[in-house]
DOSETI-914873 format. One record per residue (C-alpha): x negated, y negated, z; residue number from 1; residue in three letters; chain. Coordinates in nm, 3 decimals, always signed. Layout:
N
+---------+---------+---------+-----+------+-------+
:    east :   north :      up :  nr : rest : kette :
+---------+---------+---------+-----+------+-------+
:       X :       Y :       Z : NUM :  ALA :     A :
...
+---------+---------+---------+-----+------+-------+
! end
This chain:
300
+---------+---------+---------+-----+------+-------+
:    east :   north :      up :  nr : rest : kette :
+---------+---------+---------+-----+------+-------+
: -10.482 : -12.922 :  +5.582 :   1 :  UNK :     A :
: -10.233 : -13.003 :  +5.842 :   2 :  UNK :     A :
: -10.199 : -12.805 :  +6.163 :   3 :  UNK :     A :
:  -9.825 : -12.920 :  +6.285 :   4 :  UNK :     A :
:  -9.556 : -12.730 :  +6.267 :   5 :  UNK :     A :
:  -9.293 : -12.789 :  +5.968 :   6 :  UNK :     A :
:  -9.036 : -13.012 :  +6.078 :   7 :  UNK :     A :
:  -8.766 : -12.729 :  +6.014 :   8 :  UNK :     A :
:  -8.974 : -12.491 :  +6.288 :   9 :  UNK :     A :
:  -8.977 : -12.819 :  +6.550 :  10 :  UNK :     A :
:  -8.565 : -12.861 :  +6.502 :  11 :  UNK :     A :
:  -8.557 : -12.461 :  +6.566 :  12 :  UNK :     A :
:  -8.727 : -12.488 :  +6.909 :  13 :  UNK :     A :
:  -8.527 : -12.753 :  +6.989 :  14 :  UNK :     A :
:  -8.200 : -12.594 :  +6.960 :  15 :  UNK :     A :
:  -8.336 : -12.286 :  +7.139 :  16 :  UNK :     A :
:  -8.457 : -12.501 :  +7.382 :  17 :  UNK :     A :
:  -8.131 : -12.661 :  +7.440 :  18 :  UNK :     A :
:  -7.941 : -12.313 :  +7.386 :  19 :  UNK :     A :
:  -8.140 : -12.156 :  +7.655 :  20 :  UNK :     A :
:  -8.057 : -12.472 :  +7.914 :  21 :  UNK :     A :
:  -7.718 : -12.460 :  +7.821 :  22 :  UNK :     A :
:  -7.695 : -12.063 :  +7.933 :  23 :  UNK :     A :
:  -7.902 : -12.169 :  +8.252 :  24 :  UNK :     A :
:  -7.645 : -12.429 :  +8.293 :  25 :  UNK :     A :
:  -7.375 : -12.211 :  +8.237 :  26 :  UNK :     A :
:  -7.520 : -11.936 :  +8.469 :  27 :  UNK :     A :
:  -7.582 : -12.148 :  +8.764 :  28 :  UNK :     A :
:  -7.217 : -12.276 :  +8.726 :  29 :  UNK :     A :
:  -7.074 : -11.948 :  +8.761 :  30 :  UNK :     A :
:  -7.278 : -11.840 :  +9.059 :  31 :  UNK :     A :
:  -7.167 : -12.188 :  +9.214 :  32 :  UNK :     A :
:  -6.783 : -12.119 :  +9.179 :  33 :  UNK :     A :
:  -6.801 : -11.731 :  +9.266 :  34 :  UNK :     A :
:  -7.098 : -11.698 :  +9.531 :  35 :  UNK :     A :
:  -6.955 : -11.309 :  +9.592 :  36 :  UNK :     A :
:  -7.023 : -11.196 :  +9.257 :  37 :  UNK :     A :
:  -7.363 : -11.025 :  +9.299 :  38 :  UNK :     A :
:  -7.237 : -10.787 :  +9.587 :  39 :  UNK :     A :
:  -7.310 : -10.472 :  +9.628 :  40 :  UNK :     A :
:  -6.928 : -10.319 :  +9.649 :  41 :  UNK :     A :
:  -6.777 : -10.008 :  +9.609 :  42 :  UNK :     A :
:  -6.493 : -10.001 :  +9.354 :  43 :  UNK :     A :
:  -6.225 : -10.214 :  +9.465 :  44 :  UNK :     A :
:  -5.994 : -10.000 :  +9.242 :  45 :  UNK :     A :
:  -5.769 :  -9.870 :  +9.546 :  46 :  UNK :     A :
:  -5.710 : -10.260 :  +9.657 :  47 :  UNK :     A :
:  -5.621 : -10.318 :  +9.284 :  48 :  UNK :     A :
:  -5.368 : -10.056 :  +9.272 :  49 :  UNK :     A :
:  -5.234 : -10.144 :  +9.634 :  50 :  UNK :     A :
:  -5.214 : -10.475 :  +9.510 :  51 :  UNK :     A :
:  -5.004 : -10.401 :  +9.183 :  52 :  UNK :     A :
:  -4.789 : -10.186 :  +9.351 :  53 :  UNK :     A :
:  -4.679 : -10.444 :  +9.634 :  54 :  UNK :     A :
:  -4.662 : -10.422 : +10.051 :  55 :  UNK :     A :
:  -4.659 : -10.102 : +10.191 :  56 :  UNK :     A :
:  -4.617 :  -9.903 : +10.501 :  57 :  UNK :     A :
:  -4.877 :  -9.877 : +10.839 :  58 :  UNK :     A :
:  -4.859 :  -9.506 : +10.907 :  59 :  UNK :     A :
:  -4.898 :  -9.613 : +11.228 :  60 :  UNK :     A :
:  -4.606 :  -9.905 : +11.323 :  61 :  UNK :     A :
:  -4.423 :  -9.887 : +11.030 :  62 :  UNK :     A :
:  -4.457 : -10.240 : +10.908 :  63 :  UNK :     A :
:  -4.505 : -10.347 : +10.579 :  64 :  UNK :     A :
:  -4.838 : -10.532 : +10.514 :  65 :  UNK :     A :
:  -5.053 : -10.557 : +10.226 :  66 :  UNK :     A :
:  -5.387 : -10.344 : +10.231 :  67 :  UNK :     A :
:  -5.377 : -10.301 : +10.574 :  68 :  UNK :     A :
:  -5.226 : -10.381 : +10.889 :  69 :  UNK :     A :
:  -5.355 : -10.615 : +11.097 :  70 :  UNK :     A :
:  -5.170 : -10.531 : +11.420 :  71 :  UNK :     A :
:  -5.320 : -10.141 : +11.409 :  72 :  UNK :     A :
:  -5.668 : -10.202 : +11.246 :  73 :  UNK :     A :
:  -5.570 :  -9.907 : +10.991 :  74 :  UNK :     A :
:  -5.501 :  -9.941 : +10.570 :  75 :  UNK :     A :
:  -5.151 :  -9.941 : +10.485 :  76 :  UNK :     A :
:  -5.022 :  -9.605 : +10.354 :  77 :  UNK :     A :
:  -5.083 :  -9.691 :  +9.953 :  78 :  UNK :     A :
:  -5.472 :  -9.740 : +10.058 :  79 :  UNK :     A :
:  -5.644 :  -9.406 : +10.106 :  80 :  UNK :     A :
:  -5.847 :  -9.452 : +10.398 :  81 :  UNK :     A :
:  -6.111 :  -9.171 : +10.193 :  82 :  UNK :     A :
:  -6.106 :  -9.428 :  +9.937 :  83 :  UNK :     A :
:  -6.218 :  -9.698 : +10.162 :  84 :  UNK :     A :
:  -6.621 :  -9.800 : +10.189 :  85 :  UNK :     A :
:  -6.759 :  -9.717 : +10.595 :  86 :  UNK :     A :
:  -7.026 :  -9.946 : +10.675 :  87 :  UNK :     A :
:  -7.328 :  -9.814 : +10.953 :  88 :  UNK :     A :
:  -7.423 : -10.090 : +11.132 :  89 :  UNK :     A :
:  -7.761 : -10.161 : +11.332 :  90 :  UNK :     A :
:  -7.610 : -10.296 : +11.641 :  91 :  UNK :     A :
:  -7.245 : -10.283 : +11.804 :  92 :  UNK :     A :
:  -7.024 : -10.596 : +11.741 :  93 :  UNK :     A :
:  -6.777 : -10.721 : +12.035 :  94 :  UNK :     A :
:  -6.524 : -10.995 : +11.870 :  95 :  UNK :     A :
:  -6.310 : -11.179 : +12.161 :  96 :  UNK :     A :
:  -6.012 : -11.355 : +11.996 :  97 :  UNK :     A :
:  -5.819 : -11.644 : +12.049 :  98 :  UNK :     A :
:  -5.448 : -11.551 : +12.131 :  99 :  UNK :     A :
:  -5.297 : -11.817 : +11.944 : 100 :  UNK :     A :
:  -5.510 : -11.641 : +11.664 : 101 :  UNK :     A :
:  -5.254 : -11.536 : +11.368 : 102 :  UNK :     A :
:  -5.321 : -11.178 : +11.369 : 103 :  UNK :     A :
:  -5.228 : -11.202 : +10.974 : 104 :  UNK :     A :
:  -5.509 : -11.490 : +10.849 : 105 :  UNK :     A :
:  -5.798 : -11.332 : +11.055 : 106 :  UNK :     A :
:  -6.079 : -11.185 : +10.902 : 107 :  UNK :     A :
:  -6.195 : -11.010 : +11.217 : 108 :  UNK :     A :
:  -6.019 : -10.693 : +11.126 : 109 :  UNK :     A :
:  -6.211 : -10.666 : +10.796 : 110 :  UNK :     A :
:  -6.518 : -10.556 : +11.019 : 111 :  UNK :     A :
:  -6.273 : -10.332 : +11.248 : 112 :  UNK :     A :
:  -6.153 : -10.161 : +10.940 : 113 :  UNK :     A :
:  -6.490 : -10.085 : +10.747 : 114 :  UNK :     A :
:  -6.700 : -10.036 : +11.066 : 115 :  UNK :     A :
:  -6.442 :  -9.854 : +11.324 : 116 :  UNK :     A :
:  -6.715 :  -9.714 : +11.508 : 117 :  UNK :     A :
:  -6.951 : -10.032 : +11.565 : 118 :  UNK :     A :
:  -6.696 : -10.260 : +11.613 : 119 :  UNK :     A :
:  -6.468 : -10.369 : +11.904 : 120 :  UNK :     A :
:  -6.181 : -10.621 : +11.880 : 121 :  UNK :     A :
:  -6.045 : -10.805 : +12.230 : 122 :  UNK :     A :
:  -5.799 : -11.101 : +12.268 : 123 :  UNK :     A :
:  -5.886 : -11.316 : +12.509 : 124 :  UNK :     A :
:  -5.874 : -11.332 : +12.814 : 125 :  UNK :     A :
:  -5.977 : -10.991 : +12.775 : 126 :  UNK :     A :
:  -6.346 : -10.974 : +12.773 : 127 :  UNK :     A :
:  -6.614 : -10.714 : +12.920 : 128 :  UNK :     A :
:  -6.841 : -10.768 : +13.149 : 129 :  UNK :     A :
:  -7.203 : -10.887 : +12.987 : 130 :  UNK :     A :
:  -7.379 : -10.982 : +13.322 : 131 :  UNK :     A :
:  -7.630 : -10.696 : +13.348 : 132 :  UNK :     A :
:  -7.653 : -10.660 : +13.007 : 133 :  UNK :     A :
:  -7.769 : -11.025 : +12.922 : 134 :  UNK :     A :
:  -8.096 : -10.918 : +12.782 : 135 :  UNK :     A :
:  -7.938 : -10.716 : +12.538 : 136 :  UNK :     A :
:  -7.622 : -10.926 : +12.437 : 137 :  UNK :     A :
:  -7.656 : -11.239 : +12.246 : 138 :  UNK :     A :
:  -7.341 : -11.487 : +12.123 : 139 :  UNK :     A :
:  -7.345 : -11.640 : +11.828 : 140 :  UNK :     A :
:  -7.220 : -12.012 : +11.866 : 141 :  UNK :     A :
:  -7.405 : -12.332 : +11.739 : 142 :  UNK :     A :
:  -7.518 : -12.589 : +11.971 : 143 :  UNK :     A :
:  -7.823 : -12.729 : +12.206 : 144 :  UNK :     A :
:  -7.920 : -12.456 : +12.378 : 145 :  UNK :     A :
:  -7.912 : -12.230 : +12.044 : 146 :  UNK :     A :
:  -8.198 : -12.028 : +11.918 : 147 :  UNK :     A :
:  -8.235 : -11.883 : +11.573 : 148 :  UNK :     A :
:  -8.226 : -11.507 : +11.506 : 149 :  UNK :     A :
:  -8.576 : -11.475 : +11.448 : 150 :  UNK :     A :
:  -8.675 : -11.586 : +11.768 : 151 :  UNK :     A :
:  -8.436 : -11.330 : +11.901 : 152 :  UNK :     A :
:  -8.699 : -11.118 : +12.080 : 153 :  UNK :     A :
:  -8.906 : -11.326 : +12.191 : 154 :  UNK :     A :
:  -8.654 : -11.418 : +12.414 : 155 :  UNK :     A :
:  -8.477 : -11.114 : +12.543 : 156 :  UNK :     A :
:  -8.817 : -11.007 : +12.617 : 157 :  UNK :     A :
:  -8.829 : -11.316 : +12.858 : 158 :  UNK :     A :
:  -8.499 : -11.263 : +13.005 : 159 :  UNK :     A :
:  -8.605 : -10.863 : +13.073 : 160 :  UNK :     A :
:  -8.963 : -11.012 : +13.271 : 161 :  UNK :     A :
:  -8.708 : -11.259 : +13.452 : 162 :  UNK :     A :
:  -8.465 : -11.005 : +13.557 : 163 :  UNK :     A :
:  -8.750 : -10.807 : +13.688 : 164 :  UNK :     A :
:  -8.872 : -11.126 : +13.895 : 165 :  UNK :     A :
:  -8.502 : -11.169 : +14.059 : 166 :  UNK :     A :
:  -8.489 : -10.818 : +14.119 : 167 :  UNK :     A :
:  -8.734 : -10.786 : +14.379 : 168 :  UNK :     A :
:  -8.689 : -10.823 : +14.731 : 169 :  UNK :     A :
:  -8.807 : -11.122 : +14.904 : 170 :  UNK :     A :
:  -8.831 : -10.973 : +15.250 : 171 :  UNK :     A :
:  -9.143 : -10.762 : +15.100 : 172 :  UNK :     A :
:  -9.442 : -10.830 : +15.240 : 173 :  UNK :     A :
:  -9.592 : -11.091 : +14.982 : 174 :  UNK :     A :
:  -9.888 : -10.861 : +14.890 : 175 :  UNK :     A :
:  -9.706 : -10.560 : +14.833 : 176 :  UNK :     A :
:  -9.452 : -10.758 : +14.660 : 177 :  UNK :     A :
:  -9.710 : -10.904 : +14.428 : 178 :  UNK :     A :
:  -9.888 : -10.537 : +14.313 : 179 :  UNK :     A :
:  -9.507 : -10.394 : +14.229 : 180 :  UNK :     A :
:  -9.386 : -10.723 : +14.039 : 181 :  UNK :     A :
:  -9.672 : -10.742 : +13.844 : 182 :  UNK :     A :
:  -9.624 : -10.341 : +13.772 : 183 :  UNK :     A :
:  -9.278 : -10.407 : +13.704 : 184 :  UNK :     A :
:  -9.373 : -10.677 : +13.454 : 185 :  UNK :     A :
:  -9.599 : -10.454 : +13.289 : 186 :  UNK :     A :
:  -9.367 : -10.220 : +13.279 : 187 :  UNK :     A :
:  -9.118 : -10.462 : +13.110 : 188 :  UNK :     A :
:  -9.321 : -10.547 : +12.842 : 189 :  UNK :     A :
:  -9.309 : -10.151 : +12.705 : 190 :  UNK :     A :
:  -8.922 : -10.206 : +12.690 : 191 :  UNK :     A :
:  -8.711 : -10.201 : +12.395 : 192 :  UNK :     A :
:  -8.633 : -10.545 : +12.314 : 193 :  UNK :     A :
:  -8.367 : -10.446 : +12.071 : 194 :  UNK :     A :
:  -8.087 : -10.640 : +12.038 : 195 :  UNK :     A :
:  -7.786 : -10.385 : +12.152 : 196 :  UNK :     A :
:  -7.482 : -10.596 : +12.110 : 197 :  UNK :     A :
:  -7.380 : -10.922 : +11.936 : 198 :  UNK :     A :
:  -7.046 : -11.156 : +12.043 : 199 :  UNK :     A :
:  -6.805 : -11.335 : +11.797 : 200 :  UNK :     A :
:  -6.533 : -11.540 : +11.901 : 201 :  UNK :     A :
:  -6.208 : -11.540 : +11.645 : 202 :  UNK :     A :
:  -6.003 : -11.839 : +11.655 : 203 :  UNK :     A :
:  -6.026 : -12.161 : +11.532 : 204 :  UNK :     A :
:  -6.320 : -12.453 : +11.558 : 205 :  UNK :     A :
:  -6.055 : -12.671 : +11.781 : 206 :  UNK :     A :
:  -5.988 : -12.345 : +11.993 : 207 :  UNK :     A :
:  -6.284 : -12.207 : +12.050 : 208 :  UNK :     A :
:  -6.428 : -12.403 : +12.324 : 209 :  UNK :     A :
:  -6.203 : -12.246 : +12.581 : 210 :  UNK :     A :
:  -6.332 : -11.926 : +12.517 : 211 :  UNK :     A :
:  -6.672 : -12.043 : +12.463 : 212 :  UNK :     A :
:  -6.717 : -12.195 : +12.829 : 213 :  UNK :     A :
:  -6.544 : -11.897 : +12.973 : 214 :  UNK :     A :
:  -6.782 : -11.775 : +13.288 : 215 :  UNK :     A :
:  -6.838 : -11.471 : +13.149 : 216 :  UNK :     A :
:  -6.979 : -11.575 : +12.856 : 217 :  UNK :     A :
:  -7.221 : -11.803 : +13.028 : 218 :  UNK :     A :
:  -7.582 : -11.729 : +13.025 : 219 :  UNK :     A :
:  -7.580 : -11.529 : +12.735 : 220 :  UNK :     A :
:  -7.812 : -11.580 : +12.487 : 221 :  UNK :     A :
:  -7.688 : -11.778 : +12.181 : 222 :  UNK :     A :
:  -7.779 : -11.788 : +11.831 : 223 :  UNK :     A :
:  -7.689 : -12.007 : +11.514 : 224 :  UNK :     A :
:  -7.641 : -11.866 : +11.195 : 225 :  UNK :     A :
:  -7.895 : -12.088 : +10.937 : 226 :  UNK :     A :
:  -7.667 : -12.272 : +10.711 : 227 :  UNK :     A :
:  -7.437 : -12.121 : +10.456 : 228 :  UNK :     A :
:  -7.146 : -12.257 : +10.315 : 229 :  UNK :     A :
:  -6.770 : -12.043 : +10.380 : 230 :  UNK :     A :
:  -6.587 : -11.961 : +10.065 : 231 :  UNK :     A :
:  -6.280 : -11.929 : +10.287 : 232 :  UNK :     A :
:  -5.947 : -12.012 : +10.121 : 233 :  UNK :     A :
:  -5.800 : -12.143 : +10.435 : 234 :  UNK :     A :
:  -6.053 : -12.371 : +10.548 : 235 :  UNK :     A :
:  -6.031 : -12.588 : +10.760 : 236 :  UNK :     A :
:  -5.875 : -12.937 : +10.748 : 237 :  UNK :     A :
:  -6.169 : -13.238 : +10.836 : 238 :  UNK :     A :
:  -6.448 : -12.985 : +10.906 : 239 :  UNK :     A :
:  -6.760 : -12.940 : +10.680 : 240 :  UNK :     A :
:  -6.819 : -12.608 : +10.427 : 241 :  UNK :     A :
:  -7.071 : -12.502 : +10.679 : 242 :  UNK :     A :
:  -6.781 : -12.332 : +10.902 : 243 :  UNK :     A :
:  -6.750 : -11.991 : +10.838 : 244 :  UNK :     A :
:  -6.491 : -11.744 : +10.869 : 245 :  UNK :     A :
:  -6.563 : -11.439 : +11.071 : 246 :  UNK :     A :
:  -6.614 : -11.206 : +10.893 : 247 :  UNK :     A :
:  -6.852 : -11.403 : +10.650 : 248 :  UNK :     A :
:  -7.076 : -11.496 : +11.002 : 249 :  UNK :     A :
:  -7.059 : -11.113 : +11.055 : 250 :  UNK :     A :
:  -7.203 : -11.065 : +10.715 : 251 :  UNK :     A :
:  -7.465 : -11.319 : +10.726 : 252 :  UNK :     A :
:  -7.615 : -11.298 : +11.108 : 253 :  UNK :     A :
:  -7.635 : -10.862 : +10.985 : 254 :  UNK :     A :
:  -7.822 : -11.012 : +10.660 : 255 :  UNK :     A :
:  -8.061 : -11.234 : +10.821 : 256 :  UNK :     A :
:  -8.090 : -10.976 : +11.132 : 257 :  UNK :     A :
:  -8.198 : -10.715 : +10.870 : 258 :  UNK :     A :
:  -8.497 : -10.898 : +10.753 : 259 :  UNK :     A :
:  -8.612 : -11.122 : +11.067 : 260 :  UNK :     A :
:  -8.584 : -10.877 : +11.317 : 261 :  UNK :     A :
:  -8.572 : -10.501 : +11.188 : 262 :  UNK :     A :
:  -8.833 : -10.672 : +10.869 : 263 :  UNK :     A :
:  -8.662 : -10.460 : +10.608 : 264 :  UNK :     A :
:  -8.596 : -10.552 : +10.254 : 265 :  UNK :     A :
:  -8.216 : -10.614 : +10.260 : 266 :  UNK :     A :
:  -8.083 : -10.431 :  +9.945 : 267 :  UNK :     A :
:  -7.719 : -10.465 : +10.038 : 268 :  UNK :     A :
:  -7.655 : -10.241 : +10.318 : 269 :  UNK :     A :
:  -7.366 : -10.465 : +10.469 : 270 :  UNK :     A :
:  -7.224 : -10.615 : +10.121 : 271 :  UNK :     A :
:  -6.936 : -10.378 : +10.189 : 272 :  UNK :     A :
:  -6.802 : -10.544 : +10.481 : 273 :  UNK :     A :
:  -6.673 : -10.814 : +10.218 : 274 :  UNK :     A :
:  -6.497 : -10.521 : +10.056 : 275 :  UNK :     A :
:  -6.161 : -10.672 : +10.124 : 276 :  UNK :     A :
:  -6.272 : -11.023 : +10.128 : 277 :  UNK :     A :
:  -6.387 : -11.068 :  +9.813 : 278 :  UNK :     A :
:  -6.112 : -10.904 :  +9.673 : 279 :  UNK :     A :
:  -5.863 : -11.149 :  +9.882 : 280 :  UNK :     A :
:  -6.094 : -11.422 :  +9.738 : 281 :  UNK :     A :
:  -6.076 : -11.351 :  +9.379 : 282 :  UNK :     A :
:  -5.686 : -11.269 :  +9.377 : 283 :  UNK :     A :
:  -5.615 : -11.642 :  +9.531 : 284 :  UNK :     A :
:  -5.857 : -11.761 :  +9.259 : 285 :  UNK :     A :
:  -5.710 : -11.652 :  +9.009 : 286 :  UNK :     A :
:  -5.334 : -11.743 :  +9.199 : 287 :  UNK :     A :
:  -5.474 : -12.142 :  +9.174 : 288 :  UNK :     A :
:  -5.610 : -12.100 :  +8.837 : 289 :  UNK :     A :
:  -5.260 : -11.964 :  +8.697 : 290 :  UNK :     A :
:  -5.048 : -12.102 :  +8.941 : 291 :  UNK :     A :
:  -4.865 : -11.815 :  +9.098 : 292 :  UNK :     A :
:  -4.751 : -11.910 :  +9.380 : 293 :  UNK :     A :
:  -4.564 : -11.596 :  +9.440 : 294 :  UNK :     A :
:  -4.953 : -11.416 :  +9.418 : 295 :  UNK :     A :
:  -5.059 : -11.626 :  +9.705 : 296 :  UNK :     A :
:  -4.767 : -11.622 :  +9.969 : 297 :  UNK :     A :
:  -4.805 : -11.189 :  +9.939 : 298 :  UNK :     A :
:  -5.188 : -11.276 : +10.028 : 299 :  UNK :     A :
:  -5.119 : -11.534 : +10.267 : 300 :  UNK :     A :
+---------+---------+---------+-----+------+-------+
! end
């Protein structure tokens, strides 16, 4: 007696084969060309209304923007600030901007407007003073001398041992100076090496060097973001997908800060700071895919 499978039962499993590589397929496409989809948001319901209903007024300048205004840092009157997400986050956020910044096409004052109390907008060349506070301020901005977030603490607890090494006074006699560095050191090592504050810089990739080599802003730590690709409908022109806007390097330095440094489970605690992003993003998708034009000059 034969033990194969009738030829009709083979053809089956085939075709479910196929079917179930085809919704794989179909799946992994969709994820591809909408990488905000699995956020956690609240309902975007007030930004759909706004949006149907047209510009509207700030309460506070009386200008007409859509969703909010990005001179004040406040929702326009026809969104409800009780209707809009507030994000807690686990460290303050200090974004220095380019002046030559369009106010209008940042994302900056996403993070202003759904975290008001952690987060502090300046235009350059405003900027406060980080020099005693360099071993618990870090900027994040790619290049040689970068370090990766989970490496973080490791080195502020360096820069806390140094600072206790330039601290003391060399006229000391060297003995006595010995027994209270090597106290202070011990000492040091019992100190928080929380991260208190993290540095953006707004502007574009051709601007940002002058803010970047600003003297203040020297000898801070720095830290690269690991590599994510921007979904950012102004991109820009002859740079790679890598470049993110700021509020998406925001989003992902919290993410990866959440599980490499606090080592918690991230279960979408910051997803909200996208609230308005991913709403922006999915109204000039859909602009391109129907071709109203008159959809993306209100968002642009």
């Amino acid at each position: 007696m034969s033990v194969n499978p009738p030829i009709f039962l083979k053809d089956k499993e085939e075709n479910n084969s196929k079917f179930v590589e085809i919704q794989q397929s179909q799946t992994t496409s969709i994820a591809t060309e909408d990488p905000l989809q699995n956020l956690c948001l609240a309902s975007q319901e007030v930004l759909q209304k706004a949006q149907q209903s047209g510009r509207s007024k700030c309460l506070k300048c009386g200008g007409s923007r859509m969703f909010y205004c990005y001179t004040c840092y406040v929702p326009v009157e026809n969104v409800p600030i009780e209707q809009m997400p507030l994000v807690k986050l686990p460290l303050k956020i200090d974004i220095i901007k380019h002046p030559n910044e369009t106010d209008g096409k940042s994302t900056a004052v996403h993070a202003k407007l759904l975290a008001p109390e952690f987060v502090n907008i300046y235009t350059y060349p405003c900027i406060p003073e980080y020099e005693e506070k360099d071993h618990e301020v870090a900027l994040v901005f790619p290049g040689p001398k970068s370090i990766s977030i989970k490496d973080l603490s490791f080195h502020l607890q360096k820069r806390i041992q140094n600072n206790v090494r330039d601290k003391n006074d060399p006229d000391k006699p060297s003995v006595k100076r010995k027994k209270t560095e090597e106290q202070d050191l011990n000492d040091s090592k019992g100190q928080d090496t929380t991260l208190k504050k993290i540095i953006f810089i707004d502007s574009t990739w051709n601007q940002t060097n002058k803010i970047f080599t600003d003297e203040r802003l020297q000898g801070l730590l720095q830290v690269e973001l690991k590599t994510r690709k921007t979904c950012f409908w102004r991109h820009q022109k002859g740079k790679p997908d890598t470049f993110l806007s700021t509020i998406e390097a925001i989003y992902y330095f919290l993410v990866d800060y959440h599980t490499d440094i606090l080592k918690e489970k991230y279960q979408g605690q910051y997803d909200n700071l996208l609230f308005f992003y991913s709403f922006m993003y999915q109204l000039i998708k859909n602009a391109k895919c129907s071709g109203d034009k008159e959809m993306r000059k209100l968002i642009h």
